[in-house]
C-alpha positions as CSV (number, residue, x, y, z in Angstrom):
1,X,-6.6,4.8,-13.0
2,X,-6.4,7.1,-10.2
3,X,-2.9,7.9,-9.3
4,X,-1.2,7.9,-5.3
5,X,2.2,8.2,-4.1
6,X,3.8,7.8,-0.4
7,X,4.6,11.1,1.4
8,X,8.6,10.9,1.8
9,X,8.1,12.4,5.4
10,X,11.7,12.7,8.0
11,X,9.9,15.2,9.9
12,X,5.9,14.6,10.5
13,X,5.6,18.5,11.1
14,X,6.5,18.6,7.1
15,X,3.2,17.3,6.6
16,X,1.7,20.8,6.7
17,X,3.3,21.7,3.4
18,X,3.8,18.0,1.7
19,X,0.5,17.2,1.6
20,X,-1.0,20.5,0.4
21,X,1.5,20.0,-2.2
22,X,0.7,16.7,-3.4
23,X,-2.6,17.8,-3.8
24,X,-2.1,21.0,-5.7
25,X,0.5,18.7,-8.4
26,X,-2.6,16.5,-8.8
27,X,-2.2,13.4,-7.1
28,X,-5.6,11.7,-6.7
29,X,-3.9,10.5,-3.0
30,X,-1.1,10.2,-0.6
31,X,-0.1,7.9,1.9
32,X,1.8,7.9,5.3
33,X,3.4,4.4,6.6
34,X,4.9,3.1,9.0
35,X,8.9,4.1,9.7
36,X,10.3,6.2,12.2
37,X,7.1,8.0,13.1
38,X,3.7,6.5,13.6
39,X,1.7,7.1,10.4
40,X,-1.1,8.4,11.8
41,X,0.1,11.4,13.1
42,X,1.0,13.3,9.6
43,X,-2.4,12.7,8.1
44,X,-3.7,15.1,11.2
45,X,-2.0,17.8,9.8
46,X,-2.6,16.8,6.1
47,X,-6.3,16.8,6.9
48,X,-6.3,20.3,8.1
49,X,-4.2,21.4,5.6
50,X,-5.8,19.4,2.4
51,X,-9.4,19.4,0.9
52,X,-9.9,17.0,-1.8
53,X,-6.8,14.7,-1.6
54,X,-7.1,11.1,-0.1
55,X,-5.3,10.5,3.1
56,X,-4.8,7.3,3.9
57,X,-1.5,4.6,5.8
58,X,-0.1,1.8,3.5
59,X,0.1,0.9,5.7
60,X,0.2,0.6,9.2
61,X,1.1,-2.2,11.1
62,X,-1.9,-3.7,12.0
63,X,-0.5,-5.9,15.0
64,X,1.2,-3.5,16.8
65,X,-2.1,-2.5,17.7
66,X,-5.7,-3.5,19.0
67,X,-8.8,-4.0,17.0
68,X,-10.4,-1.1,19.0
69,X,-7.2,0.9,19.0
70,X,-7.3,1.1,15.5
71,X,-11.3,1.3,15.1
72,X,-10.5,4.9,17.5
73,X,-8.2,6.1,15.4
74,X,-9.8,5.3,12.0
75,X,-12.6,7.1,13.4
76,X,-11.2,10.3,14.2
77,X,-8.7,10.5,10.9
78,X,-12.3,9.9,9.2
79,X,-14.0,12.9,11.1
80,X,-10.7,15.3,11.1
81,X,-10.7,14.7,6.9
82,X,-14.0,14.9,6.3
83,X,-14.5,11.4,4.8
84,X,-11.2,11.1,2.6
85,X,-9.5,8.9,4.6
86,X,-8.1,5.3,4.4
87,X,-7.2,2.6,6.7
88,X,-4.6,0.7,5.3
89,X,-2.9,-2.3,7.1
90,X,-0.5,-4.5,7.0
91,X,1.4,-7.2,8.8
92,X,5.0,-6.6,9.1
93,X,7.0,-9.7,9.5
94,X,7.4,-11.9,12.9
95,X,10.9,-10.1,14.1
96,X,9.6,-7.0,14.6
97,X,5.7,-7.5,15.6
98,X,7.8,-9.9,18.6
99,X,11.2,-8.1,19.3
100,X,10.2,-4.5,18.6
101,X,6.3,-4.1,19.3
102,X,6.3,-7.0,22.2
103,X,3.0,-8.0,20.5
104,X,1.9,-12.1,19.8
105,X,2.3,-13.3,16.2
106,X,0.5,-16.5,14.9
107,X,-1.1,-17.4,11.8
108,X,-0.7,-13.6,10.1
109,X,-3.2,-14.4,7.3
110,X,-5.8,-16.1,9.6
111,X,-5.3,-12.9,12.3
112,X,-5.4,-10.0,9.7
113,X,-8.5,-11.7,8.4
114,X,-9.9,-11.8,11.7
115,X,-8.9,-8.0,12.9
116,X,-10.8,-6.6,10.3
117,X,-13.7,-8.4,10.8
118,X,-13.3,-7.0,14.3
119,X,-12.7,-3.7,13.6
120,X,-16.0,-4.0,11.4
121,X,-17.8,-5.5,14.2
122,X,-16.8,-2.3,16.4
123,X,-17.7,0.4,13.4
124,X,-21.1,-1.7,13.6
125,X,-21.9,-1.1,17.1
126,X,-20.9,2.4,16.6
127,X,-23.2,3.3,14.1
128,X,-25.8,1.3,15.8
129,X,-26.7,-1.0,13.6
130,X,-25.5,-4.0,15.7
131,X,-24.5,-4.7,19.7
132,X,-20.7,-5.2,20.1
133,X,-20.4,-9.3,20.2
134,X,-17.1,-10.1,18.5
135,X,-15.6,-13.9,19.5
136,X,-13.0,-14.9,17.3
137,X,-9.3,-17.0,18.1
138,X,-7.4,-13.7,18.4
139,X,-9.9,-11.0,19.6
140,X,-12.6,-10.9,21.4
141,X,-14.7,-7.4,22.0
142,X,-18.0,-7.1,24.1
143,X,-17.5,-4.4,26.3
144,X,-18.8,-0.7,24.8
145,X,-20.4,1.6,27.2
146,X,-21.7,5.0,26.3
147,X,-18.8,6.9,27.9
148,X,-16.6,5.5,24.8
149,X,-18.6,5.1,22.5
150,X,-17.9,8.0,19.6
151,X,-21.3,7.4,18.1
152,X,-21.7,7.3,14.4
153,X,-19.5,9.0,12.0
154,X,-21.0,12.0,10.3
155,X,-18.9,10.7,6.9
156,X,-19.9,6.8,7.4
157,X,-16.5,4.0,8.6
158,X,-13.6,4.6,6.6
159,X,-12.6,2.0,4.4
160,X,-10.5,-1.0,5.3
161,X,-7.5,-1.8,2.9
162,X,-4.7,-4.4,3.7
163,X,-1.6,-5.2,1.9
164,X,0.2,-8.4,1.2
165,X,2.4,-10.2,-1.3
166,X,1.6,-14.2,-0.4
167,X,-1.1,-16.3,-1.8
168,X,-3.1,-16.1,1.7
169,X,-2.8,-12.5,2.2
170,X,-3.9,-11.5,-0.7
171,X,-6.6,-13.8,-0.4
172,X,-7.8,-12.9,2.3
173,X,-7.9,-8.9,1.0
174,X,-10.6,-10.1,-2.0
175,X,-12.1,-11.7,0.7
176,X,-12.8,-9.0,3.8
177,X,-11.0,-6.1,3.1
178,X,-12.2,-2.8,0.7
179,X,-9.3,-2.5,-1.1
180,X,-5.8,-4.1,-1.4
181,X,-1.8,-2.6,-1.3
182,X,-0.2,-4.6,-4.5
183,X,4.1,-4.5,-3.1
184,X,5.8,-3.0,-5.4
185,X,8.6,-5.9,-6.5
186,X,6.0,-7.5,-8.9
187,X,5.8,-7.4,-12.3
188,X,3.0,-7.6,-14.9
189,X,3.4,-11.5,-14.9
190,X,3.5,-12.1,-11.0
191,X,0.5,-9.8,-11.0
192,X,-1.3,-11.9,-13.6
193,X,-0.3,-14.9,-12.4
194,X,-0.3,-14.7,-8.5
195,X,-2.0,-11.8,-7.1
196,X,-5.2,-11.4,-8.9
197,X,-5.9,-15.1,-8.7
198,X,-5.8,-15.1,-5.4
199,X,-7.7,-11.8,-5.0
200,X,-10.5,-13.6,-7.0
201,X,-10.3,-16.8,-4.6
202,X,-11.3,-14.7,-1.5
203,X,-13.8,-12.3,-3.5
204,X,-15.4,-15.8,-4.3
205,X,-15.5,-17.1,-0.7
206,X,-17.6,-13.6,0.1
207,X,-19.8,-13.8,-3.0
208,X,-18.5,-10.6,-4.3
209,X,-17.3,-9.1,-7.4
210,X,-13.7,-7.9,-9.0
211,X,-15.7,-4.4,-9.0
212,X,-16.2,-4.4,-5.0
213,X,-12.4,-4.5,-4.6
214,X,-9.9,-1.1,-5.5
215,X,-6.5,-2.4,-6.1
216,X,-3.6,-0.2,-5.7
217,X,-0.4,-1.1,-7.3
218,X,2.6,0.2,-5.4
219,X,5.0,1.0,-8.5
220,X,9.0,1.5,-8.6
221,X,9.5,4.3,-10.8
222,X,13.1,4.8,-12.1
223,X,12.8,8.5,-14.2
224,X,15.2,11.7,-13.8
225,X,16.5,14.3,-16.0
226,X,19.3,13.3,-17.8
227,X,22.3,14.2,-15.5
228,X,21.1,12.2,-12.7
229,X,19.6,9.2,-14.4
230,X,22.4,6.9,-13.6
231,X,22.0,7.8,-9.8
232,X,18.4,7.1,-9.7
233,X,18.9,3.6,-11.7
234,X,21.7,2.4,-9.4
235,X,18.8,3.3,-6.4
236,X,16.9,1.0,-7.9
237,X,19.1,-1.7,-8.4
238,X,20.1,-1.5,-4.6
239,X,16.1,-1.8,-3.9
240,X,15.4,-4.9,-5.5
241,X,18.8,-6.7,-4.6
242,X,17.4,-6.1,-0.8
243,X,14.0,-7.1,-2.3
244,X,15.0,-9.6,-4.2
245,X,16.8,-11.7,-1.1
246,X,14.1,-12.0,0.7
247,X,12.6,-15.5,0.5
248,X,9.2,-13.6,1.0
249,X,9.7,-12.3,-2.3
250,X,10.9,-15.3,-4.3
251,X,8.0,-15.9,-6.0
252,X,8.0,-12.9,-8.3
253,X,11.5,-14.1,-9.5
254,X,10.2,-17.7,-10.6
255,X,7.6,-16.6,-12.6
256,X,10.1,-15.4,-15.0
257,X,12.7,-18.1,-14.3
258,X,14.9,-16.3,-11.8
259,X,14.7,-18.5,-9.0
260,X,18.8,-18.8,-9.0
261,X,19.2,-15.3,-8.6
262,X,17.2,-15.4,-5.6
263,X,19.4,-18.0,-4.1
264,X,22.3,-16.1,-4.9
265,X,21.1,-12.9,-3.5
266,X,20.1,-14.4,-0.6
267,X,23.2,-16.0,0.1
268,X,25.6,-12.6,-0.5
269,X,23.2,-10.9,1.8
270,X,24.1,-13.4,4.5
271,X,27.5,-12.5,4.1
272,X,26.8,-8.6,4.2
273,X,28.1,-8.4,0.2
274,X,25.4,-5.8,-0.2
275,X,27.2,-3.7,-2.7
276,X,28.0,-6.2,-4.7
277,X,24.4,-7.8,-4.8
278,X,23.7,-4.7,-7.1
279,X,25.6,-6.0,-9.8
280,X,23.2,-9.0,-10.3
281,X,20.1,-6.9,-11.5
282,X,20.8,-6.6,-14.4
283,X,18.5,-4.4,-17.3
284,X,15.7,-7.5,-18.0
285,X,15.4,-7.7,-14.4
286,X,15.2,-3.5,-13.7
287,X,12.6,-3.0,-16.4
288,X,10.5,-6.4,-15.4
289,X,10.1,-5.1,-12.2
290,X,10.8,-1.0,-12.0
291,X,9.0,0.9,-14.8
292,X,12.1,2.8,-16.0
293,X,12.6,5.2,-18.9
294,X,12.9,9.6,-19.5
295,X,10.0,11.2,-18.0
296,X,7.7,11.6,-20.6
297,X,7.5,8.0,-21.7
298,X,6.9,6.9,-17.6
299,X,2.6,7.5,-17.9
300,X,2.7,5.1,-21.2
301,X,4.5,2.7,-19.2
302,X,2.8,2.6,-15.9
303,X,-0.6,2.4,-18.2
304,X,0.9,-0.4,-20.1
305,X,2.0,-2.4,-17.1
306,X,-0.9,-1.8,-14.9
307,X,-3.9,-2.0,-17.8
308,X,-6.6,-4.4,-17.2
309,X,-5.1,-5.1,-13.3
310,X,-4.9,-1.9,-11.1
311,X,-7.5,0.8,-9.9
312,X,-5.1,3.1,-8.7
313,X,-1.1,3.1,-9.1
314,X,1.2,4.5,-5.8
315,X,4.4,6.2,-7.4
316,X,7.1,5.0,-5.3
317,X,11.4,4.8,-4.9
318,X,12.2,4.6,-1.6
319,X,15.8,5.1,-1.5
320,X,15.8,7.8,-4.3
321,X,12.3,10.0,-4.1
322,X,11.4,12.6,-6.8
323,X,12.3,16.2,-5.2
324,X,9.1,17.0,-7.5
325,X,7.2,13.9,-6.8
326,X,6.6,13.0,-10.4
327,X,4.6,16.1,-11.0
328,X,4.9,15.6,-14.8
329,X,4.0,12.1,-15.4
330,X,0.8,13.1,-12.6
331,X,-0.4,15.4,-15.0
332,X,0.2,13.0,-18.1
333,X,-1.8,10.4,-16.6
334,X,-4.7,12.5,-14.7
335,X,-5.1,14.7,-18.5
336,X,-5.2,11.4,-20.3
337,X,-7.7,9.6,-17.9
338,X,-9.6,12.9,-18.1
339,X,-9.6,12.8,-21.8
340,X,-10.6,9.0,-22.0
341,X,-13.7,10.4,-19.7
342,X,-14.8,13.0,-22.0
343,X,-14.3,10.5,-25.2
344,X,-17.5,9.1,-26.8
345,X,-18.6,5.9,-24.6
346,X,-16.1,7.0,-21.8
């Protein structure tokens, strides 16, 4: 299981010494995404600055922007990184894409499904294996003149990973995309039960295979040294209280029976009682959905949760980051994979 995490960037200029970082602790791959600066931007500097590590955005929000937009971009990160880099997207909800982007929403699943296709269409004509003739409902492309076209990429199109948490945009990732974002309020039963279902439903509309797909588990990890254990644990609890609101989100709660406590939460957020929403994640709910525990148990965990799902995990906790980003539990988990490699049959 190769192991990611999300660059806590406030400043992209901090990219020049985050990334570099990352990579020397061991991470297999970082991310950028989308928050107060456009995620693109860091993994410029992380490219020159990095050799080996992944760079990738999980994930940018795909309809802020234009099929060709993003084909542009993708192509340069991929160029400027020397083939280590990853085009992540995701959807945001209606609100923003509307209100703050001034861009048309319809349909999400149907139109992520059919950006990528688009954006594939576009890499084609660039590598010149086909002429530009995309017609779909949302985008059309059939205009590329040599004076924009970039030609083919000396490192091949970067891959094309989504991200999603609802039964048709998850489906839709098994179905078109390279890879899929797994949000990180799920547990081991919502994954089992809703997410690689429908990952395998779209992977069986293309004819392909569980092995054609990398699946990346976005994971809330709750571990600090002892004196600030109780900070990082009421972080956490604050996280999935917002999380947990959200009708979006629902579904992870009813596959263990906690389909009140979403109704609950949902009704003190409307009345701004955010503080006291934390009280009602409780320790069966924290460990269901957080892995949580000291430091040195945290690789067993994340290997327990994640076995038999996930390609990769993303380390993650937003509102409380590791000043050391988990450098310890890195190393447990990339020794023990390494050791698994060397063993007999490995």
């Amino acid at each position: 299981m190769k192991v990611y995490t999300t660059a806590p960037l406030e400043d992209p200029r901090e990219a020049r010494t985050l990334y570099p970082h990352l990579e020397e602790i061991g991470y297999d791959g970082a991310f950028s995404f989308e928050a107060k600066h456009d995620p693109f931007l860091p993994l410029v500097l992380a490219s020159e600055h990095t050799r080996r590590l992944t760079l990738g955005t999980a994930i940018a929000i795909a309809f802020a922007r234009s099929p060709m937009n993003l084909a542009h971009i993708a192509h340069g990160l991929q160029s400027i990184s020397g083939g280590r880099f990853i085009l992540g997207l995701g959807s945001q909800v209606r609100p923003h894409i509307e209100k703050r982007f001034s861009m048309p929403w319809s349909r999400p699943a149907a139109r992520m499904r059919e950006l990528v296709l688009a954006i594939r269409a576009i890499f084609a004509r660039w590598e010149g294996l086909a002429e530009l003739d995309f017609r779909g409902e949302f985008y059309r492309h059939t205009l590329m003149i040599p004076a924009f076209d970039p030609g083919p990429s000396p490192f091949g199109p970067p891959p094309i990973y989504t991200g999603g948490f609802g039964p048709l945009m998850t489906e839709l990732a098994g179905e078109v995309a390279d890879g899929f974002f797994a949000h990180p309020f799920s547990t081991r039963e919502s994954l089992l039960a809703n997410t690689l279902p429908a990952l395998e439903r779209g992977l069986a509309e293309s004819g392909r295979s569980r092995a054609d797909l990398d699946v990346i588990c976005a994971t809330l990890v709750v571990t600090a040294d002892d004196a600030d254990m109780d900070r990082v644990v009421l972080a956490a609890r604050k996280q999935l209280a917002f999380y947990g609101s959200t009708p979006a989100y629902r579904p992870t709660l009813d596959c263990h029976g906690w389909g009140e406590l979403h109704l609950e939460l949902n009704r003190m957020s409307k009345q701004g009682r955010w503080d006291e929403m934390t009280g009602l994640i409780d320790d069966e709910v924290l460990h269901a959905i957080a892995v949580v525990g000291p430091r040195h148990e945290i690789a067993d965990r994340l290997r327990e949760r994640l076995d038999g799902i996930a390609d990769g995990v993303s380390l993650t906790h937003n509102r409380a980051p590791d000043p050391g980003h988990w450098a310890d539990v890195v190393a447990d988990l990339t020794s023990a994979r390494g050791a698994a490699a060397r063993a007999p049959g490995g």
